[in-house]
N, C-alpha and C positions, 0 to 999 in steps of 0.2 A: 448434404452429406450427413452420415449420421454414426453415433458409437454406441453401442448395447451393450450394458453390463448384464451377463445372463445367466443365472442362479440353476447349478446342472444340479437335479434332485438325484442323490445316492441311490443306485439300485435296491429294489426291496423284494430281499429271499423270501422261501415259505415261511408261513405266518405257525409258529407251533403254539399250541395252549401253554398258557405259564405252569409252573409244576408247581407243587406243595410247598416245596422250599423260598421259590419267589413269594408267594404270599405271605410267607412267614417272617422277611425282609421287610415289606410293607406294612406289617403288623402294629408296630409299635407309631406308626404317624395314621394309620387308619383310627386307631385306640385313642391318639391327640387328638384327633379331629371330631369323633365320635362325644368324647369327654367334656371339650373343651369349646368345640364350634355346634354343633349339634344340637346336643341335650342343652347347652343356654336360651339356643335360638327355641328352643321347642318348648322351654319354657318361658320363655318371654313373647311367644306368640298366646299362647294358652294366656298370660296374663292382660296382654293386651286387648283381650273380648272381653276380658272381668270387669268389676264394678268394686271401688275403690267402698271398704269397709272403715267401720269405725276405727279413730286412733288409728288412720293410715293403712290399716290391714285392708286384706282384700278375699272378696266375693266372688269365688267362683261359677260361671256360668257361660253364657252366652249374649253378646251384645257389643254392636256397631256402636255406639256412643262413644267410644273414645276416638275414634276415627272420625264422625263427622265432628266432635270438638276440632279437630285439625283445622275444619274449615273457617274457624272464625277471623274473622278479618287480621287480628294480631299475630294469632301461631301463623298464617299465609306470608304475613308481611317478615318473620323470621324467617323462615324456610327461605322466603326467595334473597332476603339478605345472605344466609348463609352460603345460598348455591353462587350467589356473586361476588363473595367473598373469595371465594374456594375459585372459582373460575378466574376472577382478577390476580389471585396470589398464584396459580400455576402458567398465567400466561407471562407473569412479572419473571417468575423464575424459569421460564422457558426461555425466552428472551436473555436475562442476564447470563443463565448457564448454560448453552449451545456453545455462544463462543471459547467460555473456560474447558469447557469439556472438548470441543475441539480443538485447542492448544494443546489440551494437557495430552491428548490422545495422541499429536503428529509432533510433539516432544522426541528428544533425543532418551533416548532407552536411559539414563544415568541422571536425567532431571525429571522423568514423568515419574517416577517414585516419590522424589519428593514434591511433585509439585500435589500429588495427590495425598499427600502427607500432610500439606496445608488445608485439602479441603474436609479430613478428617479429624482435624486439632481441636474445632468448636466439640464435638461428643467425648473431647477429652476431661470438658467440664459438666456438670450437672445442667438439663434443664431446663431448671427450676432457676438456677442462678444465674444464667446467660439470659432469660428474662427477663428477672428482676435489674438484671445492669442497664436494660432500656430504660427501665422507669425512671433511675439514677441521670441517664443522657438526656431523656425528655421532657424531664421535668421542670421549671417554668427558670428553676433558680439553675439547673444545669450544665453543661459545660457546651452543650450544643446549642443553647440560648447566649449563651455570654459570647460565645465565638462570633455569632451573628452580629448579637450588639456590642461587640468590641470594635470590629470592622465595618460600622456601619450601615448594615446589609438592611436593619432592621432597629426602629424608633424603642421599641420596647420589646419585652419576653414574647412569643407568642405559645398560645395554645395548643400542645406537640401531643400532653398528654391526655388519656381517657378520649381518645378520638378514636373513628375510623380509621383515618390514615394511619394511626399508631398499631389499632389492630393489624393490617395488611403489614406493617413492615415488621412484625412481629410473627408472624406467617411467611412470609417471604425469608426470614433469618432462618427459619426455623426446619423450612422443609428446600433449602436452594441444594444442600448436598445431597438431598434424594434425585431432583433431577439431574445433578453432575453426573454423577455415579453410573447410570444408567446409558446413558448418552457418551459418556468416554467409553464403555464397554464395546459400544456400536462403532467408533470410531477407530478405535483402536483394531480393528478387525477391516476397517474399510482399506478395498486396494490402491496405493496410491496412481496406480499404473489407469487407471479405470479414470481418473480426472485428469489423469495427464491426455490422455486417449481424446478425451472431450476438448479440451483445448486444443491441442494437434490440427484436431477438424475441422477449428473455426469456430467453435461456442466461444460467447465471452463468460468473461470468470463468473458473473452474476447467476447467468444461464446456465453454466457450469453446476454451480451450487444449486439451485433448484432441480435441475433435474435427474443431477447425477450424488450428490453430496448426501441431498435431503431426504433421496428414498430409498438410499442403502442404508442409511441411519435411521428409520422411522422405527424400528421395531425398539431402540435405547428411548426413541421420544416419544412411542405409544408406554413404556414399562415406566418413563419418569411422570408423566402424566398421571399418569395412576397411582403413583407413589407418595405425590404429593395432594391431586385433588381430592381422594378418599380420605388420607386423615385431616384435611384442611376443612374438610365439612364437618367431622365430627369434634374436632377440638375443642376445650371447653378453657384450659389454663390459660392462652397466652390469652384468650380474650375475659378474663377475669382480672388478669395483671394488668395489663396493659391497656383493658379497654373501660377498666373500670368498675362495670356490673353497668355503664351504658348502652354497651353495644354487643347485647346478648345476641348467641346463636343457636342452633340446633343442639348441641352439646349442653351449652348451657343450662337449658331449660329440662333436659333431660337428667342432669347433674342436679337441678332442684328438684323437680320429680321424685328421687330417689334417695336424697340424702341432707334437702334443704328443707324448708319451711312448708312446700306445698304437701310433701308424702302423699303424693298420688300414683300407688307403681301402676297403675293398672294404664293411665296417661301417657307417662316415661314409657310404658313400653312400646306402644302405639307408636308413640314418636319414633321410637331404638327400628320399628320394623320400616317403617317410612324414610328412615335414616340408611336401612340394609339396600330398601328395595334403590334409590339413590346409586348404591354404591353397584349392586348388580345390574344398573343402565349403565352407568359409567362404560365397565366392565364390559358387557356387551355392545355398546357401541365402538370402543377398541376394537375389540375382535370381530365384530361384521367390518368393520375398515381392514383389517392383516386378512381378513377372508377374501373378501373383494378385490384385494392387489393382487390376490393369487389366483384367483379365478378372472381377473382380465386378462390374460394372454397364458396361450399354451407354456409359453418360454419368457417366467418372469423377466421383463425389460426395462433397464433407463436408457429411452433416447432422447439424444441431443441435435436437434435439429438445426 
């Protein structure tokens, strides 16, 4: 036996040309984007074929040199650290915020207010300073070392800070409400009647969730994915605090590029479009997946078999 949840597409009238007035609504975020996304990118692609002049100024022309610099065994060995960084910190908070976000979502209308209320309370602080309180926690003399070695978990301090693992959980603090946020949305919209339906039939709860839970909700878990792995690759702060200037990333080295000791903008930018093109795979590999669920069957379906 089986149950199909099946997504009826709204009819769609004649198609009119937008008028003068419509584009004149749109006017003011075409002009942001033009402004502000645009003409950076167009200038920082034009800088990245340049050639880094004296005193950090830069030489306008033409040249692949900063791109095969990419290839050298050290910026390789960054890049793919940051991509595993960024990957390991969105599946950590995929994981931890699935379930919160599905409590908060099948919450009683008088507590999912506040419970989402708790998960917006960290941005009520700066930052900068709910960073720097790790450093405080993880520090050798700290309150998370002394708890350990109070309770005997542990001979002596251990090494919490200027690590990897500091970075990721620093990353994970930092971007867990992006994925909430996104994934309660989906949730909160899901029918309950649709998993009851599935149980009824005979799926057990497990199966249940996989094939009825998990692909009404995937469009909150494609937008929090994205929300978190994009700026999780280019971040530069928490892994400066927290990781020291050990455990450099993409960001990083982009942030000396341009304002540290190296003044290579013609390099940073290289990097910045290498960083883009990243972010526009991300991006399109999302959407060939919501493309593809929608082109498998004439009549989007979850069955439970």
């Amino acid at each position: 036996m089986r149950t199909t949840a099946t997504a009826f597409a709204a009819p769609v009238g004649p198609s009119r040309p937008p008028t003068p007035t419509a584009w004149l609504l749109i006017a003011p975020l075409v002009l942001w984007v033009a402004v502000f996304v645009v003409a950076p990118t167009l200038i920082m692609l034009v800088y990245s074929v340049s050639t880094r002049g004296t005193l950090g100024g830069v030489v306008f022309g033409f040249t692949l040199e900063n791109y095969a610099a990419l290839l050298d065994r050290t910026y390789l060995y960054i890049i793919v650290r940051s991509i595993g960084f960024a990957a390991i910190t969105t599946a950590i908070c995929l994981l931890a915020a699935y379930p919160a976000a599905y409590r908060i979502g099948r919450a009683a209308e008088r507590w999912r207010h506040r419970l989402l209320m708790l998960v917006m309370i960290p941005f009520w602080t700066s930052f900068l300073i709910r960073t720097y309180a790790w450093v405080t926690i993880l520090k050798n003399e700290g309150p998370l070392n002394g708890l350990l070695v109070h309770y005997g978990l542990i001979g002596e301090p251990l090494e919490l800070l200027y690590t990897s693992g500091a970075v990721v959980l620093g990353l994970v603090y930092t971007f867990l409400p992006f994925m909430i946020l996104p994934i309660y949305a989906s949730v909160e919209k899901l029918d309950p009647a649709l998993v009851e339906a599935a149980l009824d039939l005979g799926a057990a709860p497990l199966r249940a969730f996989w094939k009825v839970i998990v692909p009404l909700t995937a469009p909150g878990i494609r937008a929090g994915v994205l929300l978190v792995f994009i700026p999780a690759l280019g971040i530069y702060a928490v892994n400066d605090i927290l990781g020291g200037g050990r455990v450099d990333m993409i960001g990083n080295i982009i942030e000396n590029q341009f304002k540290g000791t190296a003044r290579n903008w013609p390099f940073g930018s290289a990097l910045a479009v290498v960083l883009i093109l990243a972010f526009a795979l991300a991006f399109w590999l999302t959407s060939a997946q919501e493309a593809a669920e929608h082109r498998g069957a004439e009549e989007p379906a979850v069955t439970v078999p």
